[in-house]
C-alpha positions as CSV (number, residue, x, y, z in Angstrom):
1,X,56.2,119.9,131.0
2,X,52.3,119.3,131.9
3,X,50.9,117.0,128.3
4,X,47.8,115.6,128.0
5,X,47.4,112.3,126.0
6,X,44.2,112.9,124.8
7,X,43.5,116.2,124.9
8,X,39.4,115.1,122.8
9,X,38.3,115.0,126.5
10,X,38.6,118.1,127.3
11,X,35.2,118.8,125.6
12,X,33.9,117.7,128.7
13,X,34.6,120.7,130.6
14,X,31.8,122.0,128.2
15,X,29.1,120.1,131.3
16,X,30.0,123.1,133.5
17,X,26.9,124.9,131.9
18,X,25.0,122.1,133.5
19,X,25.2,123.4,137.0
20,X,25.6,126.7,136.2
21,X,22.0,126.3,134.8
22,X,20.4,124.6,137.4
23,X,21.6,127.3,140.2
24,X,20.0,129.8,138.3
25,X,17.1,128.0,137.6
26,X,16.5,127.4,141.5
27,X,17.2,131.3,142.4
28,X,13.6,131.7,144.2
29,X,11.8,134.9,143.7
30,X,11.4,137.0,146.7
31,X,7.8,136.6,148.4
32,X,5.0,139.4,148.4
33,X,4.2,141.0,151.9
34,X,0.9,142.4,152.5
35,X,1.4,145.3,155.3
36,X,-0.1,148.1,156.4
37,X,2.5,151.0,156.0
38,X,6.0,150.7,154.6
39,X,7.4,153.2,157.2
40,X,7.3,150.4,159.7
41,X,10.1,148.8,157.4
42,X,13.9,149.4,157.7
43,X,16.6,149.5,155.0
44,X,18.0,146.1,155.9
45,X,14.6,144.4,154.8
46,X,15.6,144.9,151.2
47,X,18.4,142.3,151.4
48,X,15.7,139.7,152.8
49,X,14.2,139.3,150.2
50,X,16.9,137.8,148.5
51,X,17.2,134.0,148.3
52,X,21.4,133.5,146.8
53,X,24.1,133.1,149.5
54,X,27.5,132.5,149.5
55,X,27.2,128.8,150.3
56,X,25.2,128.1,146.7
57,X,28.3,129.8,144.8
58,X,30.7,127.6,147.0
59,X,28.7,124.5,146.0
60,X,28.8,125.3,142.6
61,X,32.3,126.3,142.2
62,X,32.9,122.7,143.7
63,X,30.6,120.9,141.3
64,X,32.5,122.9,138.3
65,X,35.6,121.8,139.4
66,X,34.4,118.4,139.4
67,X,33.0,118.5,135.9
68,X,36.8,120.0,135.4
69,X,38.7,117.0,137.0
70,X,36.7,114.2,135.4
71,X,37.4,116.1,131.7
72,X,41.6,116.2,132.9
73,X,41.5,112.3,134.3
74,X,39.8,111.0,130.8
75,X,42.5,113.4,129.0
76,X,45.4,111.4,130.3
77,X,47.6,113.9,131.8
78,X,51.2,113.2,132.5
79,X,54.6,115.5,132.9
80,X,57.0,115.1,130.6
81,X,60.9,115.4,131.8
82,X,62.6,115.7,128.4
83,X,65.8,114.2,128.3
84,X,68.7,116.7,127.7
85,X,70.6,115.6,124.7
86,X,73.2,118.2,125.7
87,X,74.2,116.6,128.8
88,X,78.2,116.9,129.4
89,X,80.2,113.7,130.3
90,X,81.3,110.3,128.9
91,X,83.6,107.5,129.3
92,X,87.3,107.3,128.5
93,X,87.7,103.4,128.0
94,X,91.5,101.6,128.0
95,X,92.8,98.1,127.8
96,X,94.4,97.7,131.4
97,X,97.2,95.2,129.4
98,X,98.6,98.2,127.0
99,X,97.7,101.3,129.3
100,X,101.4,102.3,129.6
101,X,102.0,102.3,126.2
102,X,98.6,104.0,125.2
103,X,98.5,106.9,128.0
104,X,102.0,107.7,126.6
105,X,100.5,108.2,123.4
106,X,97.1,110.5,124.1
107,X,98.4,112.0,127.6
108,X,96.9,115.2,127.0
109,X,93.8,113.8,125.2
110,X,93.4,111.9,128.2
111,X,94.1,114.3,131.0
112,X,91.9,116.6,129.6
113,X,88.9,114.3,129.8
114,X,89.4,113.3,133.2
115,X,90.0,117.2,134.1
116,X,86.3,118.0,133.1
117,X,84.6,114.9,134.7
118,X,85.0,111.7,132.3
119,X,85.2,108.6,134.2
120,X,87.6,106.2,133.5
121,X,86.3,102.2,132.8
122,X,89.0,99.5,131.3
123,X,88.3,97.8,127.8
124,X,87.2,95.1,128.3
125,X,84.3,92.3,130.4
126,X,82.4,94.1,132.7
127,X,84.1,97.9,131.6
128,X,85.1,98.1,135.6
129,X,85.7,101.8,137.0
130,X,89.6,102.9,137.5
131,X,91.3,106.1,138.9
132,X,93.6,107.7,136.7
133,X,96.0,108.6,139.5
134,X,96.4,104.1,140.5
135,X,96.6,103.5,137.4
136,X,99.8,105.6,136.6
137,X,101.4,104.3,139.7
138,X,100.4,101.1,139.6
139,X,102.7,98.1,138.1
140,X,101.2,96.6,135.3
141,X,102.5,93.1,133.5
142,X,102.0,93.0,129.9
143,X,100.5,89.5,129.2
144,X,101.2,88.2,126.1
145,X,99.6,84.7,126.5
146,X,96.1,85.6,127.6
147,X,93.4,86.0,124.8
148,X,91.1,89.2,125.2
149,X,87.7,89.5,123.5
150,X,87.7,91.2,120.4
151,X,87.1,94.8,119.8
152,X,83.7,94.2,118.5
153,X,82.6,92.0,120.7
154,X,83.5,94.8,123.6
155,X,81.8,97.6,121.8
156,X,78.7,95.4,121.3
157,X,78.6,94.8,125.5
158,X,79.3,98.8,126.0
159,X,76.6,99.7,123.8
160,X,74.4,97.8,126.4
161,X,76.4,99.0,129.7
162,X,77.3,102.5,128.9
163,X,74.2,105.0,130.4
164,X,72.4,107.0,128.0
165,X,73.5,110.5,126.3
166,X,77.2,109.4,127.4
167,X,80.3,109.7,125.2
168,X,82.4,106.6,124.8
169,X,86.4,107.6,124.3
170,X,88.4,104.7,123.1
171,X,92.1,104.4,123.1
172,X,93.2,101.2,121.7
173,X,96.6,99.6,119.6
174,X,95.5,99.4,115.5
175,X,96.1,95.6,115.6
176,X,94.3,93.6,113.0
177,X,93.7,90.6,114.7
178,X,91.8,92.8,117.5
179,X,89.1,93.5,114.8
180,X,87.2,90.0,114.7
181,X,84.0,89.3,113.4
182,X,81.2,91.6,112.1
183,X,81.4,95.4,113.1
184,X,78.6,96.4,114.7
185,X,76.3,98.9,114.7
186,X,76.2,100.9,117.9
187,X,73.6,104.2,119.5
188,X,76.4,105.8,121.4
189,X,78.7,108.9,120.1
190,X,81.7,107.2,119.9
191,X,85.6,108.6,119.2
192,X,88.3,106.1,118.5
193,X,92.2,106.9,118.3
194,X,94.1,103.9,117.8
195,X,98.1,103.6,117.2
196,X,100.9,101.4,116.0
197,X,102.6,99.4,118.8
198,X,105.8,100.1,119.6
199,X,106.6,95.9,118.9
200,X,105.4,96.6,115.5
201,X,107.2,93.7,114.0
202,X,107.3,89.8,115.0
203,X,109.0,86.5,113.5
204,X,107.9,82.8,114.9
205,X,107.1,79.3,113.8
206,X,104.0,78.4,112.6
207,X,104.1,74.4,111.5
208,X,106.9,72.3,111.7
209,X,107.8,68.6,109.7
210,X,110.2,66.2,109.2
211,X,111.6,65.9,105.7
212,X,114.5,62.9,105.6
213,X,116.9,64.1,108.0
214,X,115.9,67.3,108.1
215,X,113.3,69.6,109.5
216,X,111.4,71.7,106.8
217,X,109.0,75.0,108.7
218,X,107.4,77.9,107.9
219,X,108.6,80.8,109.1
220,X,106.0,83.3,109.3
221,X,107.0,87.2,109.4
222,X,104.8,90.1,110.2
223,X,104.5,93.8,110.6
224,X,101.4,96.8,110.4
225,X,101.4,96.4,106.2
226,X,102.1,92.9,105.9
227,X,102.1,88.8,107.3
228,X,104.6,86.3,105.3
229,X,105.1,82.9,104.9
230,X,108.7,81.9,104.3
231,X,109.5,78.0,104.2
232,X,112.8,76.7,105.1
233,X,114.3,73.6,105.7
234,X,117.3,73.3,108.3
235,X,119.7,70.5,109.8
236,X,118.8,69.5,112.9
237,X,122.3,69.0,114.1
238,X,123.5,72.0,113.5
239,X,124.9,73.6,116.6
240,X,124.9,77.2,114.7
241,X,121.3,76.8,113.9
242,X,118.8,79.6,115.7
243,X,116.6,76.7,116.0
244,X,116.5,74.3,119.0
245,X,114.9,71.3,118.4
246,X,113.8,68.7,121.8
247,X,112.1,65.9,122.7
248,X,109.5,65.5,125.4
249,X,106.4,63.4,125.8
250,X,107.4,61.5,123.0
251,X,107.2,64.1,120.7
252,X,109.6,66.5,118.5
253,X,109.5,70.0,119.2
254,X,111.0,73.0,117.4
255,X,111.7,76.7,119.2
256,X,113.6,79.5,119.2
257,X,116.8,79.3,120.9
258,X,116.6,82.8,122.1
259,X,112.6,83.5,122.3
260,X,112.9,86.4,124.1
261,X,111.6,88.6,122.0
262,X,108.0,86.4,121.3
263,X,108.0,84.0,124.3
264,X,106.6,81.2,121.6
265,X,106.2,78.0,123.6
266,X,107.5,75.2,121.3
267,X,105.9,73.8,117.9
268,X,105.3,70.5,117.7
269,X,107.0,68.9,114.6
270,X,104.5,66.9,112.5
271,X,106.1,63.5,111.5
272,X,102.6,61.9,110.1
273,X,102.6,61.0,106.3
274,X,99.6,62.2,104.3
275,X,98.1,59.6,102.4
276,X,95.6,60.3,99.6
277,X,93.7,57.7,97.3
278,X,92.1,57.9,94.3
279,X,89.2,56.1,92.9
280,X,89.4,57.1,88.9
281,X,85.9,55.2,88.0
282,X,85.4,56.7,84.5
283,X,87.5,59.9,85.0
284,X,90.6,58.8,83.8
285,X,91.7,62.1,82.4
286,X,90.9,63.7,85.6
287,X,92.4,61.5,87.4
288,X,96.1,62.1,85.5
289,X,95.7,66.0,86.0
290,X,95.1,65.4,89.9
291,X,97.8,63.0,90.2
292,X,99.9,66.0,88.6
293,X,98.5,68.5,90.9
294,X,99.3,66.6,93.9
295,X,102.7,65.4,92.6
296,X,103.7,69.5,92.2
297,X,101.8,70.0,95.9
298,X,104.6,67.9,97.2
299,X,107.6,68.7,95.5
300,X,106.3,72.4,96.9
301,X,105.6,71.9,100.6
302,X,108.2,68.9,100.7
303,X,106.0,67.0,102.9
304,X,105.4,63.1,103.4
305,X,102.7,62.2,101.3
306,X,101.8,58.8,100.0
307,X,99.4,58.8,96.5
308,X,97.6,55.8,95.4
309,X,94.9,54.8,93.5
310,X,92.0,52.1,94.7
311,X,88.9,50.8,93.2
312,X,85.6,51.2,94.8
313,X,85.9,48.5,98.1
314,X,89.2,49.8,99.5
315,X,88.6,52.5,101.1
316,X,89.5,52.6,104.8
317,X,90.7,54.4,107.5
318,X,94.3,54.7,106.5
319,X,93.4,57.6,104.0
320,X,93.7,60.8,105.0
321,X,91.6,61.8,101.7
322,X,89.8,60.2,99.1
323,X,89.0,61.7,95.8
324,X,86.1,59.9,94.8
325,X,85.9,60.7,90.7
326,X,82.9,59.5,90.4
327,X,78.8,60.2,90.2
328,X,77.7,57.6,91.7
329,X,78.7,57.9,95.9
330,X,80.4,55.3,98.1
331,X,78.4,53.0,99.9
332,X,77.4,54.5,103.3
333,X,79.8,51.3,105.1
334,X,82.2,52.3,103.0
335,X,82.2,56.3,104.0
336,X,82.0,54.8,107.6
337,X,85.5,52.7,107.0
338,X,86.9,56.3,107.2
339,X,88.4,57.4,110.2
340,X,87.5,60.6,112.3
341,X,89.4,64.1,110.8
342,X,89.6,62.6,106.6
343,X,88.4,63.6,103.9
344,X,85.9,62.9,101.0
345,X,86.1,64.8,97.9
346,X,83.1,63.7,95.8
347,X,81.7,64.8,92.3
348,X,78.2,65.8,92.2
349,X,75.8,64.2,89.9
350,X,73.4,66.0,87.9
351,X,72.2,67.7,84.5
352,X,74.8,69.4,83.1
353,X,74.6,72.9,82.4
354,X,76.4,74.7,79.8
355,X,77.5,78.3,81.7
356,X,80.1,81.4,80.7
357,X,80.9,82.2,84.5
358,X,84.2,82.5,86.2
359,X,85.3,80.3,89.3
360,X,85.9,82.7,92.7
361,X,87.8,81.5,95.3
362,X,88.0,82.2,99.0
363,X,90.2,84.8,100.6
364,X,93.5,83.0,100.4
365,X,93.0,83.0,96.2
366,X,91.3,86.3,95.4
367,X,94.3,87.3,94.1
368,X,94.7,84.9,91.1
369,X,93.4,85.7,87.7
370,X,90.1,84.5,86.5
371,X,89.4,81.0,85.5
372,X,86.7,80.4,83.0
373,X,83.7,78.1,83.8
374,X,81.9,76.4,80.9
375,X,79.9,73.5,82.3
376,X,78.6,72.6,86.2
377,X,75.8,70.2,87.3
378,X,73.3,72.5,90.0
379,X,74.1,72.5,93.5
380,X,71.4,70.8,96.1
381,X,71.7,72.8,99.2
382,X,69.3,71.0,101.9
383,X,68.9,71.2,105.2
384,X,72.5,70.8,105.5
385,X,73.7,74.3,104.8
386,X,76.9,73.2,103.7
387,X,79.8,76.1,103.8
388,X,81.0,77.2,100.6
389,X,84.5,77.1,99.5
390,X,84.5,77.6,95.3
391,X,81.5,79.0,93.9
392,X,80.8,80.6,90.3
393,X,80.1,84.0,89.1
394,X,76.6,84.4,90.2
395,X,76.9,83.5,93.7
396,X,76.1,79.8,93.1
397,X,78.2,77.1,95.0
398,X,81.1,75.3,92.9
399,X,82.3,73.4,96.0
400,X,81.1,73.4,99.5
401,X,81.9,71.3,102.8
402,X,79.8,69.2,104.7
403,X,80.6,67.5,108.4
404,X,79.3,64.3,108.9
405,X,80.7,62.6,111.9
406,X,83.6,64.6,112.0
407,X,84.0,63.8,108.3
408,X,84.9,66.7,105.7
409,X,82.8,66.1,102.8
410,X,83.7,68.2,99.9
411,X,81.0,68.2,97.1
412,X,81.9,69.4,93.7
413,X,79.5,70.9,91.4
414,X,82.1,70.6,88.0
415,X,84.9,68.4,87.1
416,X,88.6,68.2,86.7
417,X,88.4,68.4,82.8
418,X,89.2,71.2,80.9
419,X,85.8,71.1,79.0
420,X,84.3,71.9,82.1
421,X,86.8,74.2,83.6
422,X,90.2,76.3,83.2
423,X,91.2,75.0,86.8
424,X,93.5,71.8,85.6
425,X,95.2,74.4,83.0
426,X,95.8,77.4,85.3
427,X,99.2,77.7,87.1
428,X,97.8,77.9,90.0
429,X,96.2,74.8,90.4
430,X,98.1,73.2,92.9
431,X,98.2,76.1,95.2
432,X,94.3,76.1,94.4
433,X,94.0,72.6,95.6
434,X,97.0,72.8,98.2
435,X,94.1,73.7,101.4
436,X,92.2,71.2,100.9
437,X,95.2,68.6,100.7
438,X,97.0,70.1,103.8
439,X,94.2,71.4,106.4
440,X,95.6,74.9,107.5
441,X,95.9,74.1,111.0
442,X,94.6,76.8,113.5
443,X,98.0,78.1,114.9
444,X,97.2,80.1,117.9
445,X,100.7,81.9,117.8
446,X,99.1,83.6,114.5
447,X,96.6,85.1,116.2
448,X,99.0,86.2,119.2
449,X,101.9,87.8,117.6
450,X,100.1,89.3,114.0
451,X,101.2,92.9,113.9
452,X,99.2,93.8,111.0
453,X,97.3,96.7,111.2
454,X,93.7,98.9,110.5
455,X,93.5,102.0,109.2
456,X,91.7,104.0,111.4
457,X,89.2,105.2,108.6
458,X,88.0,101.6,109.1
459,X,87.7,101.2,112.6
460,X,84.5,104.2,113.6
461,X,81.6,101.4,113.5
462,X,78.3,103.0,111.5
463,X,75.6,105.0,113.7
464,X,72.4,103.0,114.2
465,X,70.1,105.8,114.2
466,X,67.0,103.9,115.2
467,X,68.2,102.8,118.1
468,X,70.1,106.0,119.3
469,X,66.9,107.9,119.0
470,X,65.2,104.9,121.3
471,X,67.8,105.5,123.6
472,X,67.3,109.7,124.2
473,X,63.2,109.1,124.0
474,X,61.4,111.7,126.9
475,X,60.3,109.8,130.2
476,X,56.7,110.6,131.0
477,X,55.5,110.8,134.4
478,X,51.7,109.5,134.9
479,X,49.3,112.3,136.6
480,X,45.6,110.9,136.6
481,X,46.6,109.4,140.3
482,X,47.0,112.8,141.6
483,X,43.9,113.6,140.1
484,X,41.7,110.7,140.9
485,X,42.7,111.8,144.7
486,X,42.1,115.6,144.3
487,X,38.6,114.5,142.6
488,X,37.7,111.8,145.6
489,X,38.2,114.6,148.3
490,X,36.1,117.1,146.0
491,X,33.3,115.3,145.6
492,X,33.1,114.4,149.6
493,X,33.2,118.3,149.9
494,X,30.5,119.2,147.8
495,X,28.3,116.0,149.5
496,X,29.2,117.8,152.6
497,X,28.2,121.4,151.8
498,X,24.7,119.6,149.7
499,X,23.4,117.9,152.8
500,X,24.3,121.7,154.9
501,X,22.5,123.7,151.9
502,X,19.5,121.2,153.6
């Protein structure tokens, strides 16, 4: 479709009156002939007399269409090619490592795709091109081991690789642990069916310890609604145990004796002892609630843990954490005496501020009921951007973590006192304080074998309509070349045809 940019110019074409005028203006009069009869004259003498010939109205045509050009090339002209929005086709997109399972389940959603031209790519880097027809007749090993990139992630790389005014068809598993990160925001037309695995369910170890003579684990259990902890504590020796316990390397490891099902490569068993200190300074009362906290903590979990408390000059690298109840920091040497992987939990010093808030806890503790917040001292976040952990009702951090030389800090904005908090008199309060005791350690097999599930209501990222409309904008095809050219080769012609008028 022929545009023009800026169509203002196209006043010029009003200058054609300019040469018009001037070839009437030179139209010469016929002359006057003095003779002395007018029967010596024919009838073709009559046309003599006339001065206009075809090559003037040639000349001017040209000189017109010149004023004509110059007015188009200022005007911008350029051919649109609007994109058809309409345009048939799309993408069917599969995970290579489930097709099996998923072409069993949309078979005809699929085959009627590929009947009317969809081409088929496989979820995942790079989104490579595959033939239906191989792919039903090849052999394909399910790997359980490997580590894919997550959902997201993939839909964030085909929003970039899939070509414009394309549908993107997605057959995927529901799995939760799929889903990772942030969902994007994507500019393609997108439909996603997703379904439950036929392995919906899975059992394995997560951690592993020594307790006495015995060996105490959590079991973790899951399935599309749910993932469970159960802890359990089992003899070693005992030949009708489903537990198989070896040594190798130096190290105690627990499996499955039959780990068919999972293929869980053994869990190391943790034989370290925990060992916390104290330093009480003024904070007696504090100090006693803690002690209890931990106490319970232990008689829970059943773990090696070793509790003392220290004055200010011994800390040292044999703490695993230090709870330092006091406003007035550790020397920086002393801090340094702390090995690589503890932990420092420090209170914050400041004006205290009287507050009715609530303490909110992370994920794990959203579930507990709310516990009153009376007094804090304001949190300093610098430069460091410490990650929050606790924080109060407004949004304000309670307790947040900072690494320093692979040193967890933990500040706290309150105190363990119930003038300051309900968090010493909730029940609770061991489970509350139970992470930052025992580090939750990351377990890969968590990751591997969770069969939880997403509804599929959840799963259809949101349209970004900015960038979709980017994405179908017209392509415009630049004219004024084509015009420049037609108005060189004019403009020799009428220089031509000027000097023959001559």
């Amino acid at each position: 479709m022929f545009q023009l940019i800026s169509p203002i110019w196209l006043l010029g074409i009003s200058g054609m009156i300019i040469p018009l005028l001037i070839h009437l203006w030179n139209v010469k009069k016929g002359k006057t002939l003095k003779i002395g009869s007018v029967s010596l004259l024919g009838e073709s003498s009559r046309q003599n007399a006339r001065s206009l010939r075809l090559l003037d109205l040639l000349l001017l045509l040209l000189r017109c269409l010149l004023i004509l050009l110059i007015s188009l090339v200022l005007a911008e002209p350029v051919w649109i090619n609007p994109n058809n929005s309409r345009e048939k086709g799309g993408w069917i997109l599969i995970e290579k490592n489930n097709f099996k399972e998923t072409y069993s389940k949309f078979q005809k959603e699929i085959d009627s795709l590929d009947q009317v031209g969809y081409d088929l790519h496989l979820f995942e880097a790079g989104f490579k091109s595959e033939e239906l027809d191989k792919l039903k007749d090849s052999e394909i090993t399910k790997n359980s081991t490997e580590n894919p990139l997550s959902y997201w992630s993939l839909l964030k790389m085909l929003n970039q690789e899939i070509p414009k005014n394309k549908e993107a068809h997605i057959f995927t598993p529901n799995q939760l642990n799929r889903f990772k990160g942030d969902r994007p925001e994507v500019a393609i037309k997108l439909h996603w069916k997703t379904y439950t695995p036929n392995d919906s369910s899975a059992q394995w170890i997560e951690s592993a310890w020594f307790k006495d003579d015995s060996v105490r684990a959590i079991i973790s259990q899951s399935n599309p609604k749910s993932l469970q902890r159960i802890p359990i504590t089992f003899d070693p020796s005992d030949k009708k145990s489903v537990f198989s316990l070896t040594f190798q390397d130096g190290l105690s490891r627990l499996s499955y004796k039959d780990d068919s099902a999972i293929r869980q490569k053994p869990v190391s068993i943790d034989t370290s002892t925990i060992r916390i200190a104290i330093y009480e300074d003024k904070f007696k009362k504090d100090a006693e609630y803690l002690r209890a906290a931990i106490n319970a903590i232990q008689k829970y979990t059943e773990r090696r843990i070793e509790l003392r408390l220290i004055n200010s000059e011994l800390i040292n690298g044999a703490q695993n954490i230090v709870f330092w109840l006091s406003e007035k920091m550790p020397a920086e040497f002393q801090i340094k005496n702390l090995g690589p992987g503890s932990s420092l939990f420090v209170y914050e010093k400041g004006k205290t501020e009287e507050i009715n808030s609530s303490v909110v806890f992370s994920e794990q503790a959203s579930q507990m009921e709310e516990i009153k917040l009376q007094k804090r001292v304001p949190a300093t976040r610098g430069p460091k951007n410490n990650y929050t952990i606790w924080e109060d009702g407004f949004g304000e951090p309670l307790l947040d973590l900072e690494i320093k030389n692979k040193l967890r800090i933990y500040h706290f904005y309150s105190r363990f006192n119930p003038e300051w908090n309900g968090l010493v008199w909730d029940e609770d309060f061991a489970k509350i304080l139970a992470p930052l005791i025992i580090p939750k350690i990351h377990n890969s097999f968590t990751e591997q074998f969770d069969r939880r599930s997403l509804a599929e209501s959840w799963i259809i990222p949101a349209r970004a309509e900015i960038k979709s409309q980017t994405a179908q904008k017209n392509t415009e095809s630049d004219l004024r070349h084509i015009f420049w050219i037609s108005l060189y080769f004019l403009f020799l012609g009428e220089r031509w045809l000027s000097f023959r008028r001559i």
